[in-house]
C-alpha positions as a Markdown table, in Angstrom:
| # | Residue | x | y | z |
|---|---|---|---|---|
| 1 | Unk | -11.5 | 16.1 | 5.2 |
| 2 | Unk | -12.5 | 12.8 | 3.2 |
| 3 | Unk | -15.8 | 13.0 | 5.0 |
| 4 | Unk | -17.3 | 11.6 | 1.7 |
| 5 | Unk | -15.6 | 8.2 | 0.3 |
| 6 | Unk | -12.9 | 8.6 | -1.5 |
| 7 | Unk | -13.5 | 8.9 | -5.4 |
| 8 | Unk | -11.5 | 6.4 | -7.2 |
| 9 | Unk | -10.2 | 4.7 | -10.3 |
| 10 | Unk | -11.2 | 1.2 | -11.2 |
| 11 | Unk | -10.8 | -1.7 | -13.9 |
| 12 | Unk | -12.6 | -4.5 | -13.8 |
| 13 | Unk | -14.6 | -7.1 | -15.3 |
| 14 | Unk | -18.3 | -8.0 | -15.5 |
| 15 | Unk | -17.6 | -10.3 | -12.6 |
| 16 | Unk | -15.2 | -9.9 | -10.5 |
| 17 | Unk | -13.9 | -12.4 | -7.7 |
| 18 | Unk | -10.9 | -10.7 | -6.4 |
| 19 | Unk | -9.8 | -7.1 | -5.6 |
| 20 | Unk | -6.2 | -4.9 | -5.1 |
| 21 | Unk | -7.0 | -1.7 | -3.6 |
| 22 | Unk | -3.8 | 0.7 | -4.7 |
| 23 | Unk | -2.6 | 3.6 | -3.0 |
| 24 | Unk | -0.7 | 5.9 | -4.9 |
| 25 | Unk | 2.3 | 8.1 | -3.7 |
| 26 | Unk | 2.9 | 11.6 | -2.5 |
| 27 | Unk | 1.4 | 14.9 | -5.2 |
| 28 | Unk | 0.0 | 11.8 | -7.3 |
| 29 | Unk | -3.4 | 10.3 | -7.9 |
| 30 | Unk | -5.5 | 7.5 | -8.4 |
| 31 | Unk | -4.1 | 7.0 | -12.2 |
| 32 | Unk | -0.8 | 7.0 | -11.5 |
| 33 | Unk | -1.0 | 3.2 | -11.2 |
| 34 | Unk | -4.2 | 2.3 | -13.7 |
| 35 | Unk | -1.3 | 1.7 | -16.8 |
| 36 | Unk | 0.3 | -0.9 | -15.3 |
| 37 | Unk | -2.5 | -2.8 | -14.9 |
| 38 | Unk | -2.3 | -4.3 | -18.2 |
| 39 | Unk | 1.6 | -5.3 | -17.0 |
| 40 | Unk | 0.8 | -7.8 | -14.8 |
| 41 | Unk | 0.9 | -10.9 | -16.8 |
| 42 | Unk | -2.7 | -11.6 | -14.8 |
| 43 | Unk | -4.1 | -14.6 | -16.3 |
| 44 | Unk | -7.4 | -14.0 | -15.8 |
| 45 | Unk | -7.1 | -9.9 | -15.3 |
| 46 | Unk | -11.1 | -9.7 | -15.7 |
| 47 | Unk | -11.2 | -11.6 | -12.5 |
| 48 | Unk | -9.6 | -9.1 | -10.8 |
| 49 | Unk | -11.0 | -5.3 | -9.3 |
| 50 | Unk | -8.1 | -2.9 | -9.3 |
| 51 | Unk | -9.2 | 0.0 | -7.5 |
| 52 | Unk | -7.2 | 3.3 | -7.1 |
| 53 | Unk | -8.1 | 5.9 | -5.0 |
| 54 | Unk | -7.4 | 9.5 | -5.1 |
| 55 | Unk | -6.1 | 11.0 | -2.0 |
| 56 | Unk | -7.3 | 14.1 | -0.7 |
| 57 | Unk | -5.2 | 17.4 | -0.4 |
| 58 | Unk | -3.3 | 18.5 | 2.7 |
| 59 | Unk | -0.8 | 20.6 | 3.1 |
| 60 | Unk | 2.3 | 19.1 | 4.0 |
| 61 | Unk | 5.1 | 20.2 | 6.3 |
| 62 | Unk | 7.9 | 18.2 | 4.5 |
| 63 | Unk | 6.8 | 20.6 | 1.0 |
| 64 | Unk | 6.9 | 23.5 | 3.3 |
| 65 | Unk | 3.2 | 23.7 | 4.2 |
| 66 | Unk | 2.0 | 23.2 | 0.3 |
| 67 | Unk | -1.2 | 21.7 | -0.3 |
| 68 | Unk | -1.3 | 18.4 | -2.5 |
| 69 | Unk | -3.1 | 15.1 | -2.7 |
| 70 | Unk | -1.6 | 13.4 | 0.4 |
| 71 | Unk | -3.1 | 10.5 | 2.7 |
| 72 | Unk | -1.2 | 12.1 | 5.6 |
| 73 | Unk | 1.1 | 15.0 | 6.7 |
| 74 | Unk | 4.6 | 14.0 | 7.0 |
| 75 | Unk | 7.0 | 16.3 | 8.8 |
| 76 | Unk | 10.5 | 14.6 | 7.8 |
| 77 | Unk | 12.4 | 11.9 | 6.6 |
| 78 | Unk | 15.0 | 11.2 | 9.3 |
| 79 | Unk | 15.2 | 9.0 | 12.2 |
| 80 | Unk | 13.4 | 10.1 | 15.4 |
| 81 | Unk | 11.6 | 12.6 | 13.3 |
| 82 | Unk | 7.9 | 12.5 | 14.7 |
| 83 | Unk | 5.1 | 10.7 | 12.5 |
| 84 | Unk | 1.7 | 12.3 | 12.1 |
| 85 | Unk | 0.1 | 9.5 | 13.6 |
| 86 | Unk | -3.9 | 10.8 | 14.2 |
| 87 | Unk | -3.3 | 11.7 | 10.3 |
| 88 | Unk | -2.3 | 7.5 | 9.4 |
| 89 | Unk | -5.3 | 6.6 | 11.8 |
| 90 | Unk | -7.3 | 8.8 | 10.0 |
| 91 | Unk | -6.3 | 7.6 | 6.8 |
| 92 | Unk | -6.5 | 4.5 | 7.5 |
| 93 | Unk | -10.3 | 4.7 | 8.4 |
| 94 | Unk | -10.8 | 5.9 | 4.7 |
| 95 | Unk | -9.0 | 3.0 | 3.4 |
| 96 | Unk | -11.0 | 0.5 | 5.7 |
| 97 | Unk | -14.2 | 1.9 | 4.3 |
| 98 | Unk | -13.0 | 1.1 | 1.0 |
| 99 | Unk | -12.7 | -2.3 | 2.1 |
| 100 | Unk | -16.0 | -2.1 | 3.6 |
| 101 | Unk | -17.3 | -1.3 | -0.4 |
| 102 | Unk | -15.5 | -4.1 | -1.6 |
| 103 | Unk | -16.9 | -6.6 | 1.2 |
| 104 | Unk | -20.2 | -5.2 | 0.3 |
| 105 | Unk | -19.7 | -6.0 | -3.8 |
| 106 | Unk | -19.3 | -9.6 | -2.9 |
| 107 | Unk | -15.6 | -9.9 | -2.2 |
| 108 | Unk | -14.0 | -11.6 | 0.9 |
| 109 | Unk | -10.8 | -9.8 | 2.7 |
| 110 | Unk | -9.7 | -13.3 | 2.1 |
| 111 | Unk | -9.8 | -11.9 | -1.7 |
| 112 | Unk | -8.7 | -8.7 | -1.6 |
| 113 | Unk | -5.1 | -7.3 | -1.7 |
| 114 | Unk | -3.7 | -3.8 | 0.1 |
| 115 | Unk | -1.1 | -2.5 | -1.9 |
| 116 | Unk | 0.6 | 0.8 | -2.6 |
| 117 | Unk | 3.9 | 2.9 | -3.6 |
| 118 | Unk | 5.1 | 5.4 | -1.1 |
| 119 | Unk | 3.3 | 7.2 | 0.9 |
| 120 | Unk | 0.8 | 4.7 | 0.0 |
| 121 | Unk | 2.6 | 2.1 | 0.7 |
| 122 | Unk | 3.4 | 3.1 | 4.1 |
| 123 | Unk | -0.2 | 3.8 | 4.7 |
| 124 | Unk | -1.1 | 0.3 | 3.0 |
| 125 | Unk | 1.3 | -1.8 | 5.9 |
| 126 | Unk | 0.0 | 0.4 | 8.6 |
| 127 | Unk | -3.7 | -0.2 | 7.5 |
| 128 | Unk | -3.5 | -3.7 | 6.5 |
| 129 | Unk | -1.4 | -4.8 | 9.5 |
| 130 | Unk | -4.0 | -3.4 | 12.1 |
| 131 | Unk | -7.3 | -4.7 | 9.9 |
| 132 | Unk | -9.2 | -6.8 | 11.9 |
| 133 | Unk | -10.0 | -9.5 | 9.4 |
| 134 | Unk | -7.4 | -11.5 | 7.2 |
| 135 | Unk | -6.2 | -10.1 | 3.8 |
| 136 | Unk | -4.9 | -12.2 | 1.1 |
| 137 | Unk | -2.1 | -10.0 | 0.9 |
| 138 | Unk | 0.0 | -6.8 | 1.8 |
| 139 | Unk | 2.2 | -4.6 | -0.5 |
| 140 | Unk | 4.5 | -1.7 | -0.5 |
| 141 | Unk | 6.6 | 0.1 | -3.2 |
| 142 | Unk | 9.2 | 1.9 | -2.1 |
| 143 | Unk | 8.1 | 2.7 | 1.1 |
| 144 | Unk | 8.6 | 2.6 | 4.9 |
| 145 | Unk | 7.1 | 0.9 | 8.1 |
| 146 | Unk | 5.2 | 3.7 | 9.7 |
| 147 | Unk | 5.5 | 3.7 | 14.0 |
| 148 | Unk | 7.1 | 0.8 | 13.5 |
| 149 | Unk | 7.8 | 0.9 | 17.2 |
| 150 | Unk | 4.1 | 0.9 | 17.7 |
| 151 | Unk | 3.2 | -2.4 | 15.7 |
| 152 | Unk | 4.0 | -4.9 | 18.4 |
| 153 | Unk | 1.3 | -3.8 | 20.3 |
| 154 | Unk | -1.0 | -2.4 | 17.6 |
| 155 | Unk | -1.1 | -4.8 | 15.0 |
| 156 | Unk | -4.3 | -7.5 | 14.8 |
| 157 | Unk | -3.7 | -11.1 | 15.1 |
| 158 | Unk | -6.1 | -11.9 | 12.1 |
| 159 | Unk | -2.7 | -10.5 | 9.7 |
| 160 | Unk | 0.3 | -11.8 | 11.4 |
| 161 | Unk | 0.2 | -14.5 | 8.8 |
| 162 | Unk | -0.5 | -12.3 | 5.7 |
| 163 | Unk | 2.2 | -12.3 | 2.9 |
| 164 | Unk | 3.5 | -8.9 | 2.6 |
| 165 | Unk | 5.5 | -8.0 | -0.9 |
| 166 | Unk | 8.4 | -5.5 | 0.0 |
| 167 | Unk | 10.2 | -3.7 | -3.0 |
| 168 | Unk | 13.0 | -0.9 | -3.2 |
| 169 | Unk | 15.1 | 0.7 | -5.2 |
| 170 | Unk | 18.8 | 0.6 | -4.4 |
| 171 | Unk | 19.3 | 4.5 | -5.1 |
| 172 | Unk | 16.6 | 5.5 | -4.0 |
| 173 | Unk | 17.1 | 9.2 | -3.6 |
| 174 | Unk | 13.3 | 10.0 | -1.8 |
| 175 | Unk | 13.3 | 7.2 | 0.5 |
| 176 | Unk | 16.7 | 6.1 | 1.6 |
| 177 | Unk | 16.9 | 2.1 | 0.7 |
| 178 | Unk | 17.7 | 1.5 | 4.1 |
| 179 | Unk | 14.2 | 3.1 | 5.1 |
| 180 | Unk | 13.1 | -0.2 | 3.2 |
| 181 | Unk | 15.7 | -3.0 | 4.1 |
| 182 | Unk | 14.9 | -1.8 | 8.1 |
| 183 | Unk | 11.1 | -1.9 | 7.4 |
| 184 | Unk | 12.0 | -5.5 | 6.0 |
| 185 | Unk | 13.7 | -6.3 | 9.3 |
| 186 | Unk | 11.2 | -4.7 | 11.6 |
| 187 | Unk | 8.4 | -6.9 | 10.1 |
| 188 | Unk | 10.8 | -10.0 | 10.1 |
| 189 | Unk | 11.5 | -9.8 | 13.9 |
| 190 | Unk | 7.6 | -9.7 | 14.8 |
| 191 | Unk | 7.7 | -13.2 | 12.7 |
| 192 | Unk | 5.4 | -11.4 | 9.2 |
| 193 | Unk | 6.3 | -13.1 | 6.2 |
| 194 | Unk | 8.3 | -10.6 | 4.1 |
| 195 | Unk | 8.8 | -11.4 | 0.8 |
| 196 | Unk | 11.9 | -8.6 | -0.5 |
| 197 | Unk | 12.7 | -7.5 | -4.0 |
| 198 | Unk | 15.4 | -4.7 | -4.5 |
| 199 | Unk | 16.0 | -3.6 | -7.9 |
| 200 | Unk | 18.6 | -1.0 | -9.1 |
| 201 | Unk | 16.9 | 1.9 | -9.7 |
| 202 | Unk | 15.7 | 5.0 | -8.2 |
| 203 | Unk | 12.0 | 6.2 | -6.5 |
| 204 | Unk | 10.0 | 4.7 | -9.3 |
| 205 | Unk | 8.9 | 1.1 | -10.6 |
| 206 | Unk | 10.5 | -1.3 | -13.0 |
| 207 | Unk | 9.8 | -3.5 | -15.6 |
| 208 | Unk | 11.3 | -6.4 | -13.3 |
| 209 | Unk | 9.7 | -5.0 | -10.6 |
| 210 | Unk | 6.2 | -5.3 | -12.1 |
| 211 | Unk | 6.9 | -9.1 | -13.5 |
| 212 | Unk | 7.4 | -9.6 | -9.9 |
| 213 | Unk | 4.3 | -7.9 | -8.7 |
| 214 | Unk | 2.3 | -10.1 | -11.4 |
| 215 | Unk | 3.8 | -13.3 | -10.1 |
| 216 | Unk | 3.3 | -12.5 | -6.8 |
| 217 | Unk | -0.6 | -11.4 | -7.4 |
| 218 | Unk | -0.6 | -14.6 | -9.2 |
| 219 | Unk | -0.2 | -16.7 | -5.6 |
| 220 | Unk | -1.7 | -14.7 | -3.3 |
| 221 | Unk | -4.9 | -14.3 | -5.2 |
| 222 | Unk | -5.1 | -17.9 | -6.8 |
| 223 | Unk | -5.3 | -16.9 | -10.2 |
């Protein structure tokens, strides 16, 4: 599975300097995320190479075994529940070959943002934290901190500076908001610099939410 790259979504300009590579949730794809785009309040938007991969399908113990776009299987929500972690490994190679593309179009990890909503999100922190060289910036919608008991000896020492965006929604009914706020603590404790947003609303984005994104783009990218 994914023995090809990934096929993606992108926007861009004629000459980009900078890059957000955007993972999209659970059942979704690689458009979910494309509309917002114009949201951002980006000041120079043709600057920047938003790229939105499609994940491929797996079934998915959580959905009863169903097959659908998914970046890894997941077998429950609860606490102690086991993670698929060969699956986020896997995964995460796909998502490190995409920075390998982006590298190899001219644009620095120093330049390029991991970000995602989710299940993406959750693979986005467990990719970007382990990446060997330094990202601009780390982001994740919604989401959890995958083997977060793992991270202390797993993660790479050229991210334990990175700024990492954490958002979630206070009634959040798909991923408890306390998924999010102890995700926020875990990274806090191994000294990551979290910056939290919570916003009341359910398992989606807001409006708020994506003026926050934009601003927070804004300094981590320079633009």
């Amino acid at each position: 599975m994914a023995e090809q790259p990934l096929e993606t979504v992108e926007t861009a300009g004629p000459a980009p300097e900078c890059s957000v590579i955007w993972l999209h949730g659970l059942g979704a794809s690689g458009h979910d995320f494309e509309p917002i785009v114009p949201q951002l309040g980006l000041p120079s938007p043709a600057l920047v190479r938003f790229v939105f991969p499609h994940a491929p399908s797996q079934p998915v113990t959580l959905n009863g075994g169903l097959s659908m776009p998914a970046w890894y299987d997941i077998y429950g929500l609860s606490a102690g529940t086991p993670q698929d972690e060969p699956g986020l490994d896997a995964a995460a190679g796909w998502i490190e070959a995409l920075i390998q593309r982006e590298i190899a179009r001219g644009i620095p990890p120093q330049r390029l943002v991991l970000a995602g909503f989710s299940q993406g999100g959750a693979l986005a922190l467990h990719t970007g934290l382990r990446y060997a060289e330094g990202l601009a910036g780390i982001m994740g919608l919604s989401t959890y901190l995958p083997l977060a008991d793992h991270l202390g000896q797993a993660r790479a020492a050229a991210n334990r500076d990175t700024p990492i965006f954490l958002a979630h929604g206070h009634h959040d009914p798909v991923l408890a908001y306390r998924l999010g706020t102890d995700s926020r603590d875990a990274l806090e404790a191994l000294g990551y610099p979290v910056e939290w947003r919570d916003y009341p609303m359910e398992h989606q984005v807001c409006m708020e939410e994506i003026a926050d994104i934009g601003a927070w783009l804004r300094r981590v990218l320079a633009l």
